[in-house]
The first five atom37 places (N, CA, C, CB, O) and aatype in JSON, in Angstrom:
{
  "aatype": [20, 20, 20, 20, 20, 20, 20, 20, 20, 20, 20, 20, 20, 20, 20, 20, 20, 20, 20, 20, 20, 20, 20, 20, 20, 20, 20, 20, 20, 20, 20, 20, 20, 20, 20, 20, 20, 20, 20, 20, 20, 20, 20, 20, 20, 20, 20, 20, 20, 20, 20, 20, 20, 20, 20, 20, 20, 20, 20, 20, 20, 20, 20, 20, 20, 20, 20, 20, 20, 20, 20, 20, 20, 20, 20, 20, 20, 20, 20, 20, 20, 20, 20, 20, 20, 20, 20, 20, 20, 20, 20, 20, 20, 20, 20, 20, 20, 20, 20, 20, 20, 20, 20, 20, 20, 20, 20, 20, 20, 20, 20, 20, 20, 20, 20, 20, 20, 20],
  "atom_mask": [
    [1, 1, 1, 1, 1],
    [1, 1, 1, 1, 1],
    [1, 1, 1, 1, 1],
    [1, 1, 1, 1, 1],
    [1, 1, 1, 1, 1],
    [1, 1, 1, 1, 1],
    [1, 1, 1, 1, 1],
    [1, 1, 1, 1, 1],
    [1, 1, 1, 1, 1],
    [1, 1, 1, 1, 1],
    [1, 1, 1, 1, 1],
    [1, 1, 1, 1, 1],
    [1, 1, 1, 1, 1],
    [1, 1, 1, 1, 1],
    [1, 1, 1, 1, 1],
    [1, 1, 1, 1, 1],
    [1, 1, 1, 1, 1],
    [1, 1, 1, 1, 1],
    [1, 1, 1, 1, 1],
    [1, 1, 1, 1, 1],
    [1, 1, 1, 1, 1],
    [1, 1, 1, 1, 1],
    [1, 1, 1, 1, 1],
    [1, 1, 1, 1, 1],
    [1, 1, 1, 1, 1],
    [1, 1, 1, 1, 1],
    [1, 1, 1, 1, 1],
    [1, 1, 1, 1, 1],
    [1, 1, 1, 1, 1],
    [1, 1, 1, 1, 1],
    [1, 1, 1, 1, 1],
    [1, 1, 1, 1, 1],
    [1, 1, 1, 1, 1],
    [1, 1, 1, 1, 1],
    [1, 1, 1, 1, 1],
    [1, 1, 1, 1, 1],
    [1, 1, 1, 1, 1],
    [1, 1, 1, 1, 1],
    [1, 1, 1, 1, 1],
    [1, 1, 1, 1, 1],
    [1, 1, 1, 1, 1],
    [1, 1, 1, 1, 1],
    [1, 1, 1, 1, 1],
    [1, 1, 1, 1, 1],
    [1, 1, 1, 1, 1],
    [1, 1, 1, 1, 1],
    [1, 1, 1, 1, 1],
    [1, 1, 1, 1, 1],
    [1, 1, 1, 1, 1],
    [1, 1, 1, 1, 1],
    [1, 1, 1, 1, 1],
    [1, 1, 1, 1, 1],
    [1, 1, 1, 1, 1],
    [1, 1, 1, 1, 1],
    [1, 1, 1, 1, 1],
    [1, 1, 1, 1, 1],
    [1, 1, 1, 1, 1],
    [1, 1, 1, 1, 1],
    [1, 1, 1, 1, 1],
    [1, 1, 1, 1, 1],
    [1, 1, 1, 1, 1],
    [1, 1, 1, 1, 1],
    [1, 1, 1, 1, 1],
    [1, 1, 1, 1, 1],
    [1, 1, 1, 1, 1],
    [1, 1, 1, 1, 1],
    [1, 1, 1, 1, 1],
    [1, 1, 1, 1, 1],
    [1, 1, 1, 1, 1],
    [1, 1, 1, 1, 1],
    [1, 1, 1, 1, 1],
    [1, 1, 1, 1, 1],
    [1, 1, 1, 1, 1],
    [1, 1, 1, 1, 1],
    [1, 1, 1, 1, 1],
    [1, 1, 1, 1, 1],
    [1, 1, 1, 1, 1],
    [1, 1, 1, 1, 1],
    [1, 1, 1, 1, 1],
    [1, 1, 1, 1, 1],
    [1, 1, 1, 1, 1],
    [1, 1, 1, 1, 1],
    [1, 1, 1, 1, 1],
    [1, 1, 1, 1, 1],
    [1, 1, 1, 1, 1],
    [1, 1, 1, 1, 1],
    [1, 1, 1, 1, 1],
    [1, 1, 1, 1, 1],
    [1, 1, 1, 1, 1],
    [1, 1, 1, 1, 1],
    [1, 1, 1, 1, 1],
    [1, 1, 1, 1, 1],
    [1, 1, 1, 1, 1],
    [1, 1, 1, 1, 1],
    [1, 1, 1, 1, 1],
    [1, 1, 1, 1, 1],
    [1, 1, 1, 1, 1],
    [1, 1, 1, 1, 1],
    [1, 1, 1, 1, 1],
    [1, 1, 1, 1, 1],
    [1, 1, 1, 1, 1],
    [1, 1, 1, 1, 1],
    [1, 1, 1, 1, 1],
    [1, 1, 1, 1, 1],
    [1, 1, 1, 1, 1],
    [1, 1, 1, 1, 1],
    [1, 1, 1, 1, 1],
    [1, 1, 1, 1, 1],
    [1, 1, 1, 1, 1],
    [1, 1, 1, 1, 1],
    [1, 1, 1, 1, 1],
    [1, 1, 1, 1, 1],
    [1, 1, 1, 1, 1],
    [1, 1, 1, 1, 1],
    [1, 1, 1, 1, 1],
    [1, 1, 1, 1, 1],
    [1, 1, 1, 1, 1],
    [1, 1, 1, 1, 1]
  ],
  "atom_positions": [
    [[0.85, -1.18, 0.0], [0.0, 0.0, 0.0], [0.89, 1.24, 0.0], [-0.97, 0.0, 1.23], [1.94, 1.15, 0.64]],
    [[0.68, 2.17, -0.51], [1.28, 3.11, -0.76], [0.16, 4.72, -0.74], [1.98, 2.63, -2.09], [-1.05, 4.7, -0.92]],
    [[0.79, 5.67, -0.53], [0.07, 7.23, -1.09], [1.01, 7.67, -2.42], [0.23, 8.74, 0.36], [2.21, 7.63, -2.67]],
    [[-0.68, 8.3, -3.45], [0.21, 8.62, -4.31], [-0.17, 10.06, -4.64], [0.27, 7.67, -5.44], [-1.25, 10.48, -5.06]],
    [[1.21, 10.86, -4.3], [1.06, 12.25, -4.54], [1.3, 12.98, -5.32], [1.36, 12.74, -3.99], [2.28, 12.71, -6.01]],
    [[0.61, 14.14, -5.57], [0.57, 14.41, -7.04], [-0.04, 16.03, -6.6], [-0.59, 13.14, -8.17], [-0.79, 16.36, -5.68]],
    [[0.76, 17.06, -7.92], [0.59, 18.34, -7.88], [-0.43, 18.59, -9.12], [1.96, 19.08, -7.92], [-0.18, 18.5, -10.32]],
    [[-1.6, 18.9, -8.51], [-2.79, 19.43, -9.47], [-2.79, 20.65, -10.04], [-3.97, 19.46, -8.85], [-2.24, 21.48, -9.31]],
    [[-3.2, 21.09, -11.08], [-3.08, 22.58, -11.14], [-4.46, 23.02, -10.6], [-2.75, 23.17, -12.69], [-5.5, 22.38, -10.76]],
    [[-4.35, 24.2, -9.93], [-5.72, 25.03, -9.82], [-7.2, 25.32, -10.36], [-5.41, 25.87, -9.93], [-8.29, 25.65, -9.91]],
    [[-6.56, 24.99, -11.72], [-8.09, 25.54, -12.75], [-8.38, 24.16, -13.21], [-7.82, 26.85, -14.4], [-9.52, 23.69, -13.23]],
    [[-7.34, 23.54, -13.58], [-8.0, 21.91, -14.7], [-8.08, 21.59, -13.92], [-7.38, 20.8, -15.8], [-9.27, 21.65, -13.61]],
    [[-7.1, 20.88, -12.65], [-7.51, 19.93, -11.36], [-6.59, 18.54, -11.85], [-9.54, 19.57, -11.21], [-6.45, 17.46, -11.29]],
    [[-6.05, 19.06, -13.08], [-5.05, 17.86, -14.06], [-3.94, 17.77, -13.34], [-4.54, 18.29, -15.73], [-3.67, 18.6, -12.47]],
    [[-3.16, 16.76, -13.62], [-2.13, 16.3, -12.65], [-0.92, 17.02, -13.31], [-1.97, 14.58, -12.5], [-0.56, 16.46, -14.34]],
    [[-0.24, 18.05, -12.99], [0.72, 18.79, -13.56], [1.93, 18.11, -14.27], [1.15, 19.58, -12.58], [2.4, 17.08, -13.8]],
    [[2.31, 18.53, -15.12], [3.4, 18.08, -16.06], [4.18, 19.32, -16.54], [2.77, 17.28, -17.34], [3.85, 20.37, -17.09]],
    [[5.79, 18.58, -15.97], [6.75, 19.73, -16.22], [7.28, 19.48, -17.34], [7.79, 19.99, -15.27], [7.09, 18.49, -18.05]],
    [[8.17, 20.67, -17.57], [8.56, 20.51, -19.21], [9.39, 19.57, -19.19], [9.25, 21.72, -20.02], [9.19, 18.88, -20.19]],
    [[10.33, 19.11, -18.51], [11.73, 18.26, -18.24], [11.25, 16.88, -17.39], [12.98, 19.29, -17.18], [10.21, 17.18, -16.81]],
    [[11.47, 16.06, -17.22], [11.33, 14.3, -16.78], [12.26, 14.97, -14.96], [12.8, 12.55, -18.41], [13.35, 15.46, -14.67]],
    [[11.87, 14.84, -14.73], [12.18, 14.44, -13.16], [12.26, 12.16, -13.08], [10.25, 15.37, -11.91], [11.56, 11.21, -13.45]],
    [[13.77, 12.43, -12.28], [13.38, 11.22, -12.03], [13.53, 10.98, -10.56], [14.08, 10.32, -12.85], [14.54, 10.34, -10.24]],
    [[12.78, 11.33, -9.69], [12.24, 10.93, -8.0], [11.55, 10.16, -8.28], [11.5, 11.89, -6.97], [10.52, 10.11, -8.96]],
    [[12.48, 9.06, -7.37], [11.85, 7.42, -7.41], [11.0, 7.43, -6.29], [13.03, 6.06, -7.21], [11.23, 8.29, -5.44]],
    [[9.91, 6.53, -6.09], [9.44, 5.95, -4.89], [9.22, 4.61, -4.85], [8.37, 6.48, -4.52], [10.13, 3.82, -5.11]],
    [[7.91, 4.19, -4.49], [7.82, 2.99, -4.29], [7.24, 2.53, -5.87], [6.92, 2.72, -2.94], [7.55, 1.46, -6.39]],
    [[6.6, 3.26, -6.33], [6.37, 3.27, -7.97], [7.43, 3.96, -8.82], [5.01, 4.04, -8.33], [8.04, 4.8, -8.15]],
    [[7.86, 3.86, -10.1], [8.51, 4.99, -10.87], [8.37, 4.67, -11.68], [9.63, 5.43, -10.84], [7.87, 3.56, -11.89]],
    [[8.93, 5.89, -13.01], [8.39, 5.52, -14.43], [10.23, 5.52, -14.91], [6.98, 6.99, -15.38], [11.1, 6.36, -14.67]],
    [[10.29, 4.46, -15.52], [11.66, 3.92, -15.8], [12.12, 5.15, -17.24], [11.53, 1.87, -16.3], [11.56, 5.33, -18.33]],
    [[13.08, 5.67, -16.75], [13.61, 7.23, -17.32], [12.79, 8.1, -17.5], [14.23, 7.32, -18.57], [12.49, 8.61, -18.59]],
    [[12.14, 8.47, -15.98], [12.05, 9.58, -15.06], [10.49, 10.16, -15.8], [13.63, 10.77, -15.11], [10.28, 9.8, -16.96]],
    [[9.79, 10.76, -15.33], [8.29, 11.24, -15.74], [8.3, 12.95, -15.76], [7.03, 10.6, -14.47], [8.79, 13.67, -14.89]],
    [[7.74, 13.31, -16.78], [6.99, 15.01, -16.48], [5.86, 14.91, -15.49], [6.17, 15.79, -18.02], [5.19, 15.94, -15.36]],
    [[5.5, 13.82, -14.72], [4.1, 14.3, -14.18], [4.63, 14.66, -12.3], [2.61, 12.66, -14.46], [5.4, 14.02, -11.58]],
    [[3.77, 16.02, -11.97], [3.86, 15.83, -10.63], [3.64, 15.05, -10.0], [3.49, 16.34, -10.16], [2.51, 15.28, -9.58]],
    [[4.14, 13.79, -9.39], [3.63, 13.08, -9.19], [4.79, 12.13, -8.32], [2.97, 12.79, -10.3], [5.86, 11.88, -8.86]],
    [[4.42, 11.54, -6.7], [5.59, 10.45, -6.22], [4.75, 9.36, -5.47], [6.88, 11.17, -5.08], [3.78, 9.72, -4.8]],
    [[4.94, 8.61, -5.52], [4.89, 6.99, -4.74], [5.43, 6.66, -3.49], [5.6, 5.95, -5.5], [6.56, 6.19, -3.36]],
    [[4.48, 6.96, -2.38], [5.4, 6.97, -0.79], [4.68, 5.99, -0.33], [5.4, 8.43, 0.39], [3.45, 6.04, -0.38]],
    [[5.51, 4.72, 0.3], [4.96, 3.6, 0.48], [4.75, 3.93, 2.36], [6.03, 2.2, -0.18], [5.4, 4.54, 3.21]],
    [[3.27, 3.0, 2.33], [2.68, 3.43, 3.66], [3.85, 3.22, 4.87], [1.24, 2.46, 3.99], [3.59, 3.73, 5.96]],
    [[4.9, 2.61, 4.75], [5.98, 1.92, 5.95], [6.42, 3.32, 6.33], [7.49, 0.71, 5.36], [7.22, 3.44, 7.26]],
    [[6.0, 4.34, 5.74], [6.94, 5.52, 6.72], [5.72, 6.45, 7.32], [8.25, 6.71, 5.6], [5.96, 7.61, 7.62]],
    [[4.33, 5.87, 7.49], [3.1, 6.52, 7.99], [3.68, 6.9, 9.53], [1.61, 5.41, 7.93], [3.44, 8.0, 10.02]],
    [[4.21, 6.22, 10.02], [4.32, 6.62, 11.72], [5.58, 7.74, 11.73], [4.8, 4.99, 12.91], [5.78, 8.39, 12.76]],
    [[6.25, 7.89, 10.79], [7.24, 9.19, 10.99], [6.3, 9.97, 10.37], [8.87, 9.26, 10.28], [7.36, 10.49, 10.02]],
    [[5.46, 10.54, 9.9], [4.83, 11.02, 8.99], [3.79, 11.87, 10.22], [4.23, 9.84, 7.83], [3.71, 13.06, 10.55]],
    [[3.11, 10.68, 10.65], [2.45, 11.47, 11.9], [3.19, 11.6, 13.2], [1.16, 10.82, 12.3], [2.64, 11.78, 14.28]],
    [[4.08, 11.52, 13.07], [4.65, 12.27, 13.97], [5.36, 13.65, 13.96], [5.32, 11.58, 14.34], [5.22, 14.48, 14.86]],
    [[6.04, 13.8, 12.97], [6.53, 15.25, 12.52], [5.35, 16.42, 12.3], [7.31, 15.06, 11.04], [5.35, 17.6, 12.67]],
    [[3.99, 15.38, 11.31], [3.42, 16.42, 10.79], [1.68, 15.93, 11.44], [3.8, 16.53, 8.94], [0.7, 16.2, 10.75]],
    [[1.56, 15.4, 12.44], [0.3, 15.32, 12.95], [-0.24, 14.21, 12.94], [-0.45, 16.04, 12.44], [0.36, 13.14, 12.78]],
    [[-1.78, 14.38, 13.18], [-2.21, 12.66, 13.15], [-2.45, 12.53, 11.58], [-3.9, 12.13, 14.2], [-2.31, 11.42, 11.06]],
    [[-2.74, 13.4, 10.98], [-2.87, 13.48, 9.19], [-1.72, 12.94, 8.79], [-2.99, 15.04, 8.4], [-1.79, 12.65, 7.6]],
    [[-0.62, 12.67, 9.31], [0.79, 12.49, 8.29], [1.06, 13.41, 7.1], [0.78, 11.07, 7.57], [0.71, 14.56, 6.84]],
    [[1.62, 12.7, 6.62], [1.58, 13.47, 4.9], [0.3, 13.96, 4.3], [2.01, 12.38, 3.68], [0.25, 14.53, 3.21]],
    [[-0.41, 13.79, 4.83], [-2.21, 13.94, 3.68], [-1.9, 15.26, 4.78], [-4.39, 12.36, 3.85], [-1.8, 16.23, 4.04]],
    [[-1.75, 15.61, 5.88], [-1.87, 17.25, 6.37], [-1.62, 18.16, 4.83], [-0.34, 17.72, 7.78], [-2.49, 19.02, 4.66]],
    [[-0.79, 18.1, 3.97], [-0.18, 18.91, 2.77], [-1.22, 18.79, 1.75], [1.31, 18.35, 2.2], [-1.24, 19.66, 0.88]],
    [[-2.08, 17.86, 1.72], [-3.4, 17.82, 0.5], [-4.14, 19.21, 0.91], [-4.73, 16.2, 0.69], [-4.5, 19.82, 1.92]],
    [[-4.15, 19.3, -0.15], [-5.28, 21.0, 0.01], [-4.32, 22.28, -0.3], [-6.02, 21.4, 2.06], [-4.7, 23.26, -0.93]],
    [[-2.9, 22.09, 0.29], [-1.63, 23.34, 0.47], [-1.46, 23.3, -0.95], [0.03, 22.99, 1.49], [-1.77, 22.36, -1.67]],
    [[-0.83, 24.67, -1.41], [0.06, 25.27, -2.6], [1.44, 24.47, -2.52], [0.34, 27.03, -2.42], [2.05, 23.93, -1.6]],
    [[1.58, 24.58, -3.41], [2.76, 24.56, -3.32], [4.31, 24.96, -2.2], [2.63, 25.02, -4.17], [5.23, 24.67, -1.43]],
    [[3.63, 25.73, -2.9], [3.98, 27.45, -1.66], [4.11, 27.0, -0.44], [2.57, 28.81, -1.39], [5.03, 26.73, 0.33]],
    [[2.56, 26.99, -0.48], [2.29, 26.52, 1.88], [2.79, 25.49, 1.68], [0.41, 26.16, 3.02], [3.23, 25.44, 2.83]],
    [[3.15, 24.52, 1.23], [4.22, 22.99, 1.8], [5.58, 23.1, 1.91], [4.23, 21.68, 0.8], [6.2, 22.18, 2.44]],
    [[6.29, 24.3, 1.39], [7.39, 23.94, 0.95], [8.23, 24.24, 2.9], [7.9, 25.04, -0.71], [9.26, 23.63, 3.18]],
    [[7.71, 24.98, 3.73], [7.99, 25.15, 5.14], [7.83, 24.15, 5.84], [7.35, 26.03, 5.71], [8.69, 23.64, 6.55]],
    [[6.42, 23.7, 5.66], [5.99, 22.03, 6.25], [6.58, 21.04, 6.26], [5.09, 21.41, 5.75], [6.75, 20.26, 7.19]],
    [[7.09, 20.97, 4.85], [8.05, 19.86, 3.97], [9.38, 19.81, 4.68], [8.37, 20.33, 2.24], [9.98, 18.85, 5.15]],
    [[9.62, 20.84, 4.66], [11.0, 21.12, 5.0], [11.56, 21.09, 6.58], [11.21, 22.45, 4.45], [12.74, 20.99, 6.93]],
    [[10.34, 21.22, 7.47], [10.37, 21.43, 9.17], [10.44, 19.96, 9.08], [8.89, 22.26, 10.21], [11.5, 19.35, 9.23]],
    [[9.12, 19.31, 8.8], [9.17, 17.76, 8.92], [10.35, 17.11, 8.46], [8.11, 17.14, 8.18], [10.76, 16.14, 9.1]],
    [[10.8, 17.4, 7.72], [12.28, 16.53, 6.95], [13.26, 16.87, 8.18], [13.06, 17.36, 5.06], [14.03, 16.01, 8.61]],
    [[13.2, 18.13, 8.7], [14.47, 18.33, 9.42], [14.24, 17.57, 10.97], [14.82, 20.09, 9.54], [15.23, 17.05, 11.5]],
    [[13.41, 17.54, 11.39], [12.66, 16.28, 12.51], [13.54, 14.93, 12.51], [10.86, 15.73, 11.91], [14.16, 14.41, 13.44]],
    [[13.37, 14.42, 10.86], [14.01, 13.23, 10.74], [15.22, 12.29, 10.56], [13.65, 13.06, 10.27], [15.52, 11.93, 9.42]],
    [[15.94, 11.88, 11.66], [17.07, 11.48, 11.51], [17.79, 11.18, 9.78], [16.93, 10.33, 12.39], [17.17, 11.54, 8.78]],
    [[18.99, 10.58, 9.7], [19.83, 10.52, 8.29], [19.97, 9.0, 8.08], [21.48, 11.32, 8.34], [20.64, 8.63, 7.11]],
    [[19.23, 7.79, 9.13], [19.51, 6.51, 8.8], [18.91, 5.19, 7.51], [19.28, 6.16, 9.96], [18.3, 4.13, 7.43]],
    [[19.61, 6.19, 6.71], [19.04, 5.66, 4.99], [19.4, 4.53, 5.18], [19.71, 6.27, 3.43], [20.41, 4.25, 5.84]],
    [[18.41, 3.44, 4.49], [18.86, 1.94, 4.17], [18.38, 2.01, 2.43], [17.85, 0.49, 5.33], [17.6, 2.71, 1.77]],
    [[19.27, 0.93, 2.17], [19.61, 0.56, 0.59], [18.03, 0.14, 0.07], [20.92, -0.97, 0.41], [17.6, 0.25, -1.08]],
    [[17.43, -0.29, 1.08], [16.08, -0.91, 1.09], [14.87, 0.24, 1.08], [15.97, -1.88, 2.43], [14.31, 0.69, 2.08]],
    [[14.63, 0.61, -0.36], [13.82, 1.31, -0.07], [12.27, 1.27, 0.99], [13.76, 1.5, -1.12], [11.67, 2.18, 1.57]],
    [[12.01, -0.21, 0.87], [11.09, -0.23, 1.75], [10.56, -0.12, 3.48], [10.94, -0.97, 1.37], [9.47, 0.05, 4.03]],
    [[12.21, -0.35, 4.03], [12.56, -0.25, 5.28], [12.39, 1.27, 6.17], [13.9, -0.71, 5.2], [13.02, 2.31, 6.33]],
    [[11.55, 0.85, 6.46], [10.49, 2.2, 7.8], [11.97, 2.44, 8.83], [8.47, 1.03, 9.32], [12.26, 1.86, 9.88]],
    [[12.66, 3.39, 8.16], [13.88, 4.24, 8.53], [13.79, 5.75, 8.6], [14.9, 3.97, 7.58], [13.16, 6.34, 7.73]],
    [[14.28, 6.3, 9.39], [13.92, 7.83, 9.64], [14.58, 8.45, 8.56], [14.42, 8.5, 11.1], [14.0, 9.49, 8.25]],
    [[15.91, 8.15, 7.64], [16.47, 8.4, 6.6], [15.49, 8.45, 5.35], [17.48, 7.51, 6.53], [15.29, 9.46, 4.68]],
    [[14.81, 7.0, 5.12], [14.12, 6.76, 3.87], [13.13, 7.53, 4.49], [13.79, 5.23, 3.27], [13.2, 8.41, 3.63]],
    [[12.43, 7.87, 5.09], [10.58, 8.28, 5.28], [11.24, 10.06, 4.85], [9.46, 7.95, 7.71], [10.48, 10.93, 4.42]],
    [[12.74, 10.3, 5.05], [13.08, 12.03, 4.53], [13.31, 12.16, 3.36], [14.29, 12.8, 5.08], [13.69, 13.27, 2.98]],
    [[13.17, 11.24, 2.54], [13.82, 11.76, 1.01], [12.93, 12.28, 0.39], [14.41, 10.76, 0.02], [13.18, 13.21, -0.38]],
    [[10.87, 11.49, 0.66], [9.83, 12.07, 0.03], [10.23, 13.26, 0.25], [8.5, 11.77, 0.41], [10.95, 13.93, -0.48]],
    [[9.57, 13.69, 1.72], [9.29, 15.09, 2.11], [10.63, 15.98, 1.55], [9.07, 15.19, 3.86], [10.38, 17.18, 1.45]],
    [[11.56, 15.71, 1.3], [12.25, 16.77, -0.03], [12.54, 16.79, -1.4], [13.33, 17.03, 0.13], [13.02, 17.55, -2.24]],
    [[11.8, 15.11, -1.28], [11.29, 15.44, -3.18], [10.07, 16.26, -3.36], [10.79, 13.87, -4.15], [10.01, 17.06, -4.29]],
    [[9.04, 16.11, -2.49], [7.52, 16.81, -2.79], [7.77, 18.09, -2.3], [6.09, 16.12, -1.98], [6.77, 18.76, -2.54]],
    [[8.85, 18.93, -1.58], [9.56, 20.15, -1.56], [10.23, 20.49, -2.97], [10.61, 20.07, -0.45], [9.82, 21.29, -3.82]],
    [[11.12, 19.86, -3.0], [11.34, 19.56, -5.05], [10.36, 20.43, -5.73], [10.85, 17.66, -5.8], [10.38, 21.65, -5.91]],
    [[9.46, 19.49, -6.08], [8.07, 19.1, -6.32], [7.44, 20.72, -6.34], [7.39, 17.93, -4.98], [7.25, 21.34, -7.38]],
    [[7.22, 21.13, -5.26], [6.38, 21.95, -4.74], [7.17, 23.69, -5.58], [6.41, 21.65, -2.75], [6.61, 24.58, -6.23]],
    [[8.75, 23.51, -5.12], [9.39, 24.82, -5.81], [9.24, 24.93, -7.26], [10.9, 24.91, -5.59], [8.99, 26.04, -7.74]],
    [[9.35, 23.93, -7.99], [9.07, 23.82, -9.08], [7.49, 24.3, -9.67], [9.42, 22.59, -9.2], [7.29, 24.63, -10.84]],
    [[6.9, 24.28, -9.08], [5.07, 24.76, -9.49], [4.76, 25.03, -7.92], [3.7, 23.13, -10.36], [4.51, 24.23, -7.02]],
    [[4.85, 26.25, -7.92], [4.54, 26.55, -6.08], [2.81, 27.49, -6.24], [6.33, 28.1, -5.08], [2.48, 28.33, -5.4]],
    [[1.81, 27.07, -7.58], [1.07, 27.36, -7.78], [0.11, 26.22, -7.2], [1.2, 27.78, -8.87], [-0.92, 26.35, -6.53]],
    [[0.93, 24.74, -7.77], [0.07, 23.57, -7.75], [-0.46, 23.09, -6.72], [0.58, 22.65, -8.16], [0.38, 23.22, -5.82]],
    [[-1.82, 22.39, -6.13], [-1.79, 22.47, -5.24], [-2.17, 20.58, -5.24], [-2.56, 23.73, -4.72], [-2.75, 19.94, -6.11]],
    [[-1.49, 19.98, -3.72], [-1.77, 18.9, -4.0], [-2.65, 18.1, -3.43], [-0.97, 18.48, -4.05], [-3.21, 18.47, -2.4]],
    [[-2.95, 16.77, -4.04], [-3.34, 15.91, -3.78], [-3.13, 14.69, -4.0], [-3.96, 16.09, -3.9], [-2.1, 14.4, -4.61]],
    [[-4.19, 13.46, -3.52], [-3.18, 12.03, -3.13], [-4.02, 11.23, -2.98], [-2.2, 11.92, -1.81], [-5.17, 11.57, -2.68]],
    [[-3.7, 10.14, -3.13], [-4.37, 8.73, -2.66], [-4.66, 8.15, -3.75], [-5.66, 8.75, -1.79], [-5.2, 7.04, -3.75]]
  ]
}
């Protein structure tokens, strides 16, 4: 199980697409990298998630700009220890920080878009 997040634009509600391929992997990816706003955060990092950023976890940022996440994004990431494992799937305070500064990424890049998930 996973959340899948994604920068909408304002008026279509369409899932934003940049001019250039980003390639931020998650638990999904598109093999040589995607234009779509869009990342794959597998549920194993839900309990760092609500803890930095509430009982909402990550879904607290559904509804925010761009804009308003990029402080959120960035407080919560700094909360979280540096103990990366090779394993992306492993509920590590390292791996649960790389989203929250790709969807900071994410967010500077179209700080219009606003997101959503699931």
């Amino acid at each position: 199980m996973s959340y899948d997040i994604k920068l909408i634009d304002p008026v279509t509600h369409e899932v934003i697409n940049f001019d250039e391929p980003h390639d931020m992997r998650g638990g999904n990816y598109c093999v040589g990298g995607t234009t779509e706003a869009w990342l794959n955060v597998t549920y194993n990092y839900g309990k760092f998630y609500r803890r930095v950023l509430g009982e909402d976890g990550i879904r607290s940022i559904y509804g925010m700009t761009g804009a308003e996440s990029i402080p959120v994004l960035e407080e919560a990431a700094s909360k979280l220890g540096d103990d990366v494992s090779d394993d992306y799937w492993e509920a590590t305070e390292g791996n649960a920080k790389r989203p929250l500064l790709q969807l900071a990424a994410m967010a500077r890049m179209r700080p219009d878009g606003i997101w959503d998930g699931d």
